[in-house]
PAZAPA-4460 file (N, C-alpha, C; in steps of 0.05 Angstrom, whole numbers, plus 32768, in hexadecimal, padded with zeros to 4 digits):
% residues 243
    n_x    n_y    n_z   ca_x   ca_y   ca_z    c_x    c_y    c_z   seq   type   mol
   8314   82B5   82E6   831D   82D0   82EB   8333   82D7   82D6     1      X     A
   832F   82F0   82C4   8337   82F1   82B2   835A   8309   82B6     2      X     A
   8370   82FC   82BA   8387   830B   82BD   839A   830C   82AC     3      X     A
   83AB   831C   82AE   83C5   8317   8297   83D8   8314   82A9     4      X     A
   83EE   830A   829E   8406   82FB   82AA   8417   8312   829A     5      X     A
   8426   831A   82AE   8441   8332   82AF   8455   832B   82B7     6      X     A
   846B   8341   82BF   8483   8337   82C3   8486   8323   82DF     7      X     A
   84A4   8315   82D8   84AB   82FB   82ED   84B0   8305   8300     8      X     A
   84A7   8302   8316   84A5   8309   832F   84BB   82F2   833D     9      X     A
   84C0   82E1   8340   84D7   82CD   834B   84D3   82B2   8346    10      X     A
   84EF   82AA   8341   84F2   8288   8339   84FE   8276   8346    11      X     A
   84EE   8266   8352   84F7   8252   8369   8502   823B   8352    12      X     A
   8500   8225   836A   8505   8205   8366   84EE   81F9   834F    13      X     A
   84D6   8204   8359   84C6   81EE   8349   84B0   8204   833D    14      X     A
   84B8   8218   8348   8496   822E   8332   84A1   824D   8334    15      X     A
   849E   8258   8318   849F   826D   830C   8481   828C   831B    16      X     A
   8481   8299   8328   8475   82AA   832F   8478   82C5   8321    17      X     A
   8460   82C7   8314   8457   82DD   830A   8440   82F1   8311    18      X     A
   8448   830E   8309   8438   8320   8319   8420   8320   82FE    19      X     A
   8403   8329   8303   83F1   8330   82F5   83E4   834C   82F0    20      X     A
   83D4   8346   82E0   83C1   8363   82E2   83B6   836B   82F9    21      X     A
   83AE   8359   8304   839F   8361   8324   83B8   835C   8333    22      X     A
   83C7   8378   8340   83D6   8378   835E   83D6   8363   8370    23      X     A
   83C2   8359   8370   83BC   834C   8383   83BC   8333   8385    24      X     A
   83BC   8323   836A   83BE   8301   835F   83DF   8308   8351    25      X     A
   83E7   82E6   8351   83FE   82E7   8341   83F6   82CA   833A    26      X     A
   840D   82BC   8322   8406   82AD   831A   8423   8294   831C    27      X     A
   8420   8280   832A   842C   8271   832E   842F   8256   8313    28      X     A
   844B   8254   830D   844C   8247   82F1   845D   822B   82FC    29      X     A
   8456   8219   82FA   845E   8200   8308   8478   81F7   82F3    30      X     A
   848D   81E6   82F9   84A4   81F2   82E1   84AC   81C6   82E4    31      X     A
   84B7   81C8   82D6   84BE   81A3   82D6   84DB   81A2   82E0    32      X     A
   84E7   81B8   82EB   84F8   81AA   82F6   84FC   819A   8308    33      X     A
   8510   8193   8319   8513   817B   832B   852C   8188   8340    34      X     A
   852E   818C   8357   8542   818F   836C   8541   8180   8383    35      X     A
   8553   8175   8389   8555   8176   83A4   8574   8174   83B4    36      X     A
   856F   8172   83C8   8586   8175   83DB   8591   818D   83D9    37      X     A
   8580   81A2   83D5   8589   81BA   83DF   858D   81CC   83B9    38      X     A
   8587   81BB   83A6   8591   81BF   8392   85A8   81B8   8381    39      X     A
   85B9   81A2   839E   85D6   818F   838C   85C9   817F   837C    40      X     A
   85B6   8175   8378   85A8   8166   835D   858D   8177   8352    41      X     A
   8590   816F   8336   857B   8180   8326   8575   8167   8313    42      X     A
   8562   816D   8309   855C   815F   82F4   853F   816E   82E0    43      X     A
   8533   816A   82CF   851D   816C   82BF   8504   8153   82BF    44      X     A
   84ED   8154   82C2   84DF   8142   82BB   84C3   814E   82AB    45      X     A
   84BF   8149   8299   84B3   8157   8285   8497   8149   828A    46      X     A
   8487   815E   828E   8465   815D   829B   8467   815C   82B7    47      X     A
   847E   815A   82C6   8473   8161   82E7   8470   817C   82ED    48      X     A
   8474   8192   82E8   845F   81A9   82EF   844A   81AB   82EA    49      X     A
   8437   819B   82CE   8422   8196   82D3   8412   8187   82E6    50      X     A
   841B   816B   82EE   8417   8161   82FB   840E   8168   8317    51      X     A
   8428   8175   831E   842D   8188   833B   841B   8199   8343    52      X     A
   8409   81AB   8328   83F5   81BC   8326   83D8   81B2   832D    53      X     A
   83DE   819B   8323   83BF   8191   831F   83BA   8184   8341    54      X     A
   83D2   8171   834A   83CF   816D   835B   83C7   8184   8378    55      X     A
   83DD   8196   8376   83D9   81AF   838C   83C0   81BF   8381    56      X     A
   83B6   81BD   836E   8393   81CD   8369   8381   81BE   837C    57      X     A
   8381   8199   8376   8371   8187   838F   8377   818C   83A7    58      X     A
   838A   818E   83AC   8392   818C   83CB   838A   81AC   83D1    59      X     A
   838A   81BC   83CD   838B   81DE   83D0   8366   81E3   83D0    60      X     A
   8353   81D4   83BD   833A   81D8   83BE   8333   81C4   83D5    61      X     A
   833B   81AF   83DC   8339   81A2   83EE   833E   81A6   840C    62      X     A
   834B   81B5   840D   8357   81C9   8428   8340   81D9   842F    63      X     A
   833F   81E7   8414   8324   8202   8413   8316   81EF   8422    64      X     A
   830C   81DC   8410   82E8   81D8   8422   82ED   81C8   8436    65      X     A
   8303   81C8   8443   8306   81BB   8464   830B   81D4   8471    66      X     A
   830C   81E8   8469   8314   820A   8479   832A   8213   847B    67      X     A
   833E   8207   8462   835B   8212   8466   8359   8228   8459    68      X     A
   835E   8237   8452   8367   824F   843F   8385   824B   843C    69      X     A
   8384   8251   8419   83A0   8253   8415   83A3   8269   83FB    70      X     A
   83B6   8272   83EC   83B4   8283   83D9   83AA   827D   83BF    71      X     A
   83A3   825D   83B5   8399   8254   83A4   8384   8264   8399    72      X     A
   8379   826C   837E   8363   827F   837D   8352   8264   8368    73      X     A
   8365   8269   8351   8362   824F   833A   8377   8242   8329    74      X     A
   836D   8230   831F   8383   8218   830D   837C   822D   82EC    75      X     A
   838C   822B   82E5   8389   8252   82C7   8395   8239   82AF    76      X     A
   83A6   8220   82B1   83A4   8211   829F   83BB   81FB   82A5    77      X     A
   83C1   81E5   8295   83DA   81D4   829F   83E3   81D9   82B5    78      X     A
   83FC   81ED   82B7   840E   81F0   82C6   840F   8212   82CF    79      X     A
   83FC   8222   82DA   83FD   8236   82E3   83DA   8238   82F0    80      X     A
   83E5   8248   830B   83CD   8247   831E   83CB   8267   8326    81      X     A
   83B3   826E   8325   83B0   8287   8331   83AD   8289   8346    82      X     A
   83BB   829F   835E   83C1   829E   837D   83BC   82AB   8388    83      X     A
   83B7   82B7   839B   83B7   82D9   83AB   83DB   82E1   83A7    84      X     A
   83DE   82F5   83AF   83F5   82FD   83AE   83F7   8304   83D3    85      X     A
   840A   82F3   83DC   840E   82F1   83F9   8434   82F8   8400    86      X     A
   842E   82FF   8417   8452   8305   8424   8459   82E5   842C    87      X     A
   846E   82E2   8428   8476   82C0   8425   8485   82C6   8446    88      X     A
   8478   82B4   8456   848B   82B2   846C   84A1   8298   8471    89      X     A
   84BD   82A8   8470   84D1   8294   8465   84DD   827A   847E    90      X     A
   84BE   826F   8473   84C8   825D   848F   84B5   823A   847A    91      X     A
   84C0   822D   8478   84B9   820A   8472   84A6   81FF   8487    92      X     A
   8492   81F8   8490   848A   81E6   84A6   8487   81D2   8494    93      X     A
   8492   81BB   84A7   849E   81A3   84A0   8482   8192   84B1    94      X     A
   846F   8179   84AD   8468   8164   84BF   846D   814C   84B2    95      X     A
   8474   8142   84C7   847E   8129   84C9   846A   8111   84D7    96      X     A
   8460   8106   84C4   8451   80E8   84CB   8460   80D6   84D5    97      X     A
   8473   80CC   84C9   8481   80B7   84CC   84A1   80BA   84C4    98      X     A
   84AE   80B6   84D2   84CE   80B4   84C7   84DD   80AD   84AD    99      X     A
   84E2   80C0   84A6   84F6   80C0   848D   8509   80CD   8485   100      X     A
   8517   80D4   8474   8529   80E8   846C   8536   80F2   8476   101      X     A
   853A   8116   847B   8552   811C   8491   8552   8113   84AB   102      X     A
   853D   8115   84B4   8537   8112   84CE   8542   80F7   84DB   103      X     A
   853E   80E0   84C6   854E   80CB   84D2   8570   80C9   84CF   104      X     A
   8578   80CF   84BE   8594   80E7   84B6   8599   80EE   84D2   105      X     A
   8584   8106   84D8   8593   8117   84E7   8591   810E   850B   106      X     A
   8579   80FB   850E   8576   80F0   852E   8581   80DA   852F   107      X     A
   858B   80C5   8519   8594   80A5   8512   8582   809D   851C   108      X     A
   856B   809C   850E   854C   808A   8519   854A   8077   84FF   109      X     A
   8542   8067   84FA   852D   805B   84E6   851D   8067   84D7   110      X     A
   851A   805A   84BE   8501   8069   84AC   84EC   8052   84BD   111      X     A
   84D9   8062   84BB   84BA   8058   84B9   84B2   8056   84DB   112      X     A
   84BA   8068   84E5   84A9   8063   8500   8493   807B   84FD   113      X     A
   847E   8073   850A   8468   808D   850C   846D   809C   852F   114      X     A
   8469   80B5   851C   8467   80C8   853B   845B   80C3   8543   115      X     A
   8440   80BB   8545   8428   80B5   855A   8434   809A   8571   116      X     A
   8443   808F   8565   844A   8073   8575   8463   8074   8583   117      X     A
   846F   8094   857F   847E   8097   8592   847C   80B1   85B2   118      X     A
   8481   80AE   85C2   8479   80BF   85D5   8474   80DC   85C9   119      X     A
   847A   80DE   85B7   8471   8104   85AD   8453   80FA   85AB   120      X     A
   844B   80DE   859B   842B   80DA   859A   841E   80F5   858C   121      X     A
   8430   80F6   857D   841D   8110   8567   8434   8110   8550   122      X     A
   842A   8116   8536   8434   811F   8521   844D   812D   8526   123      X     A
   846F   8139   851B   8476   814B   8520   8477   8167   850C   124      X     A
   8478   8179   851F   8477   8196   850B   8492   819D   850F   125      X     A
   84A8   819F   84FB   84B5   81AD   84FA   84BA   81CD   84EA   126      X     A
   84C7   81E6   84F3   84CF   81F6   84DC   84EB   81FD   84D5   127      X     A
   84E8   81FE   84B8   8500   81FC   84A9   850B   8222   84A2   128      X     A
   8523   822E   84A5   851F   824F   849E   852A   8248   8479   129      X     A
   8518   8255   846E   8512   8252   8454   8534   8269   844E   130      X     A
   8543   8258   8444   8561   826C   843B   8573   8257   8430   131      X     A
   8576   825A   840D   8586   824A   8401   859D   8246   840F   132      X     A
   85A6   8264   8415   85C7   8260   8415   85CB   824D   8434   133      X     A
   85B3   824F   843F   85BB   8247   8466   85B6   8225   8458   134      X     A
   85AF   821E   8446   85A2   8206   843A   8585   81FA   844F   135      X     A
   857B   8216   844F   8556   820B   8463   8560   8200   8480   136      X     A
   856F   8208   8494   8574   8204   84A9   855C   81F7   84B3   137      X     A
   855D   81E2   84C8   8542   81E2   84E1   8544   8200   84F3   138      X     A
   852F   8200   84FC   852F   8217   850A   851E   8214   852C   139      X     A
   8520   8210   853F   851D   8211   8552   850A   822D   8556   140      X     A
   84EC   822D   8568   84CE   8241   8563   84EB   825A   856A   141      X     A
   84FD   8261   8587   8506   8275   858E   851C   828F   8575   142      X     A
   851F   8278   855F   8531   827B   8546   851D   828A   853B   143      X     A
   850E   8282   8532   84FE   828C   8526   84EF   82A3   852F   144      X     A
   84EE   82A9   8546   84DE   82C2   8554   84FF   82D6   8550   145      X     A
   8512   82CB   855B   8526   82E2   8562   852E   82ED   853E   146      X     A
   8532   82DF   8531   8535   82E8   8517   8517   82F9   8505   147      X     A
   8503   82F8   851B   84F8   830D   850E   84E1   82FD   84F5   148      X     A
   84E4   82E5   84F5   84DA   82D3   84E4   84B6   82D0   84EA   149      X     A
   84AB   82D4   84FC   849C   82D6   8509   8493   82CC   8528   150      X     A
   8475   82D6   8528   847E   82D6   854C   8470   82B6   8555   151      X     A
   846B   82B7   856D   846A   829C   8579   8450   8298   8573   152      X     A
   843B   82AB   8577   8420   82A8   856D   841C   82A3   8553   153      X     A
   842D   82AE   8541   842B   82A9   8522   8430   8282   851E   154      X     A
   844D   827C   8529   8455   8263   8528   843D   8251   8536   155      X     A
   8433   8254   8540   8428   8242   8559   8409   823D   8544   156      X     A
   8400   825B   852F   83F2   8252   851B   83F0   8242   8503   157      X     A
   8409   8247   8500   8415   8237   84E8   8417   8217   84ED   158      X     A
   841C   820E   8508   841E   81F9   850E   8409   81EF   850C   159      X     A
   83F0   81FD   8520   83DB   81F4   8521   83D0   81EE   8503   160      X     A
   83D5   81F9   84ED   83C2   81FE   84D1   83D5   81E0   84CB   161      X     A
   83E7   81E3   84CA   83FC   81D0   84BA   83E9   81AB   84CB   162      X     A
   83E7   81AE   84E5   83DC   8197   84EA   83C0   8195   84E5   163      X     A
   83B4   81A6   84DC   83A0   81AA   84D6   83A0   8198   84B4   164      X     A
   83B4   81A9   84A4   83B2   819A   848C   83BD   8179   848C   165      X     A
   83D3   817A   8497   83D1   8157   84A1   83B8   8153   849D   166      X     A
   83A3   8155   84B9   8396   813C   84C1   8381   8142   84A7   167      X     A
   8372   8151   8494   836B   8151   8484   8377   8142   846B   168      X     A
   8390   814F   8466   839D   8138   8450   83A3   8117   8450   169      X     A
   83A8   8111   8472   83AD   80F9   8470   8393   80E4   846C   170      X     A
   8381   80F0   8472   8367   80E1   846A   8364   80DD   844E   171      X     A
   8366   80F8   843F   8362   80FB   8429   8379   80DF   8411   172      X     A
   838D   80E2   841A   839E   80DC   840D   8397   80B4   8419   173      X     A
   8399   80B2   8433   838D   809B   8434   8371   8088   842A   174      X     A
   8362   8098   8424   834E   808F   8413   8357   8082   83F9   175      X     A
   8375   8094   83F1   8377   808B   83D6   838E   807E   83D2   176      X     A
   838A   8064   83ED   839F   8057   83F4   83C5   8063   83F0   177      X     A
   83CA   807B   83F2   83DA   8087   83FB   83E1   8090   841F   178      X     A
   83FD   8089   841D   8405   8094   843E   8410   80B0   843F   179      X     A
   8405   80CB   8445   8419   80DB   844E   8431   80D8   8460   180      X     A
   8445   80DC   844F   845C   80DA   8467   8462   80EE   847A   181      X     A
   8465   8101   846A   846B   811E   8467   846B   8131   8460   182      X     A
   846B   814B   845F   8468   8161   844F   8474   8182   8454   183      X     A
   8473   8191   8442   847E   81A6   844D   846B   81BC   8444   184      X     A
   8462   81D0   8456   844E   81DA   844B   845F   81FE   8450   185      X     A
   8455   821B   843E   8469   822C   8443   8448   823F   8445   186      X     A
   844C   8259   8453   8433   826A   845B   8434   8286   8458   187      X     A
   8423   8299   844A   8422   82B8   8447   8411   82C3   8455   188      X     A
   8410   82D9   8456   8403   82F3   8464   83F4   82F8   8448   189      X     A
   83DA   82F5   844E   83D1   8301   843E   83CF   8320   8439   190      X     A
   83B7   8331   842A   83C0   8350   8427   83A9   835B   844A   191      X     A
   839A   8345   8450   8394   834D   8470   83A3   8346   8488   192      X     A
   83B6   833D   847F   83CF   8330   8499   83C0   8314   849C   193      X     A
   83B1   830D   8495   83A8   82E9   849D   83C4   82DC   8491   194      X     A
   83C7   82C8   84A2   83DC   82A4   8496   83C5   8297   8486   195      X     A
   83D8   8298   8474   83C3   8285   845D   83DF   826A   8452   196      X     A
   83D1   8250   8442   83E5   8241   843C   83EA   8255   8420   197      X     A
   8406   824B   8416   8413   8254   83FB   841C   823A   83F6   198      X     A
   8430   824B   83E7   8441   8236   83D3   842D   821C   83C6   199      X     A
   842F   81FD   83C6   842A   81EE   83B9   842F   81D2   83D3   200      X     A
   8415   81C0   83C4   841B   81AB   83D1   841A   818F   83C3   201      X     A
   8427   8183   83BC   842C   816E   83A6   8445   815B   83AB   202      X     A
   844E   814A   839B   845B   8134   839F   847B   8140   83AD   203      X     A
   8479   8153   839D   8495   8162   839B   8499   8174   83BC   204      X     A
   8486   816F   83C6   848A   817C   83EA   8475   816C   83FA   205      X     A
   846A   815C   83F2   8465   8147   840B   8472   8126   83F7   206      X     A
   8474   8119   840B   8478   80FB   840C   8464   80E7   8416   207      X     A
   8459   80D5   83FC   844B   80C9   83FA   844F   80AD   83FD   208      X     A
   8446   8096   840C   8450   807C   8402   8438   8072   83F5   209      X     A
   8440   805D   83E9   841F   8040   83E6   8418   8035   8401   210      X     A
   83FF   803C   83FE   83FA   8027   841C   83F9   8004   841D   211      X     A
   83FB   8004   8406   83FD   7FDB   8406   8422   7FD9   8404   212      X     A
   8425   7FEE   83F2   8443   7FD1   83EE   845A   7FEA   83F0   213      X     A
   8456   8006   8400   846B   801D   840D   847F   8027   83FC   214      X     A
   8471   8024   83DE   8485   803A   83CF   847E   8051   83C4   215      X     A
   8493   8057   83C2   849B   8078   83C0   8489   8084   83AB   216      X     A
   847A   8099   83AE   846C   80A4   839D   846B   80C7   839C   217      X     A
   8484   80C6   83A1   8488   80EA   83A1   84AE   80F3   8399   218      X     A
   84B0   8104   83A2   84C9   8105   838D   84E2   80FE   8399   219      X     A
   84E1   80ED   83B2   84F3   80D7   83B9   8501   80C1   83A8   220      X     A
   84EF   80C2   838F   84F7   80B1   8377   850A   80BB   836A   221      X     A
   8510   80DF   8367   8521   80E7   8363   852F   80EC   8376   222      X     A
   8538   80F9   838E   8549   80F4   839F   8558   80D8   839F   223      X     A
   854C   80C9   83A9   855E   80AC   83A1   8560   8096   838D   224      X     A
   8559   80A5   8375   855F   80A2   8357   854B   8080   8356   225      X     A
   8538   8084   8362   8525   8066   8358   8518   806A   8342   226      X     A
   8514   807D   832F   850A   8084   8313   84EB   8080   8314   227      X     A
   84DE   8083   82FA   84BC   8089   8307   84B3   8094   8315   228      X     A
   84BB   80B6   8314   84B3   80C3   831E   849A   80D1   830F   229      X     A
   8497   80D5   82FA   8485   80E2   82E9   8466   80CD   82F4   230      X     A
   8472   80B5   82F0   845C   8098   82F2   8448   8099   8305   231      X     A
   8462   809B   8326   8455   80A7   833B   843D   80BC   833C   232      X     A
   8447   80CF   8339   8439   80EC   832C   8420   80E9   8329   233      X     A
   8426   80DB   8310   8406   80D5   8307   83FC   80BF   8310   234      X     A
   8402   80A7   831C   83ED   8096   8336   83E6   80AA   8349   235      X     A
   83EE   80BB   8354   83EA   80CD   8361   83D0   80D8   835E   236      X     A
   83D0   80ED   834E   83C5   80F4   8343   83A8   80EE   8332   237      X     A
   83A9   80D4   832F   8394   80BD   831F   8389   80BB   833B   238      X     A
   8392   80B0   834B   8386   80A5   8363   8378   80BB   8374   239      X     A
   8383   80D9   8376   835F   80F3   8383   8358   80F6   836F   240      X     A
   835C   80F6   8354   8346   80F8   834B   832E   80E8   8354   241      X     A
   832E   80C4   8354   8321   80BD   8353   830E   80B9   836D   242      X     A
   8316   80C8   8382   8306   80D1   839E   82ED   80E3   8396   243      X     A
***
């Protein structure tokens, strides 16, 4: 599909959005920077927005033909993807396979227990309200309805889609001896009011381990400065390909 790329429409953490010739697509530009913890660390790694691209093109056509819809249209080259142009609803859904990161921070649990093996006996869905300055609060479903964020039927879809992409990804990703840990997935309105997935899904918003020997293969390498993160990336990456 043949478009032109126009002015910058907004610049996040990790991709450059641009409007096109068609109203209706924009063009998402995957960028090599590195953040986390809210943005108190930054860094550069030169080729991970390609990476990031190639990866979220698999996972995004992969969705498709399990019945996800998301705004993905096409991969346009390296590091820029053509998208629908959707209303971003400013909300993070967070699932949680197994314990790690804030959550053990914030309940003093252990890394590595699985939700299924504890009385919840299911995955958890959390949502996050997407706002630098609040630094992404948790948000409790009633927060989110009273602020207008959306309604209980909207959330209660989002959840459902979000476990939906779990149990699809974790197969996927287990085939290629990868563990999903976690992930964060973000969702638009399309131009008919449908929830569709957005944003991106790659090392840089889910957490991956090895399933033989439980290391880090997503950008926890940068968070806690274990280096080889690019390396990761591409085992990653090497490995759906070869599914």
């Amino acid at each position: 599909m043949e478009v032109t790329k126009q002015r910058l429409l907004y610049e996040g953490k990790g991709k450059r959005m641009f409007e096109t010739s068609n109203p209706n697509l924009i063009i998402a530009e995957f960028k090599d920077d590195l953040t986390a913890f809210n943005a108190l660390k930054k860094s550069k790694e030169a080729g991970k927005g390609a990476l990031n691209c190639k990866i979220s093109t698999e996972l995004f056509i992969l969705l498709k033909n399990n019945g996800i819809n998301s705004h993905f249209v096409e991969k346009l080259d390296d590091i820029e993807m053509l998208c629908q142009k959707v209303k971003i609803i400013p909300l993070e859904v967070v699932v949680r396979n197994i314990t790690t990161g804030s959550i053990c921070k914030r309940l003093g649990i252990k890394e590595g227990i699985y939700f299924k093996d504890t009385p919840l006996k299911a995955p958890l869905v959390e949502f996050y309200y997407k706002d630098d300055d609040l630094g992404d609060p948790l948000l409790y479903e009633k927060h989110a309805i009273m602020l207008g964020i959306a309604t209980k039927e909207e959330l209660d879809e989002m959840a459902a889609k979000a476990l939906k992409v779990n149990e699809i990804l974790s197969a996927y990703f287990d085939r290629a001896d990868l563990t999903l840990v976690d992930f964060k997935l973000e969702f638009g309105l399309d131009s008919e009011g449908n929830i569709i997935l957005a944003d991106e899904i790659s090392p840089d918003s889910a957490r991956l381990w090895d399933k033989l020997s439980g290391e880090k293969m997503d950008k926890d390498r940068f968070r806690q400065d274990l280096g080889g993160l690019k390396v990761a990336y591409e085992e990653v990456l090497n490995r759906l390909l070869k599914l």
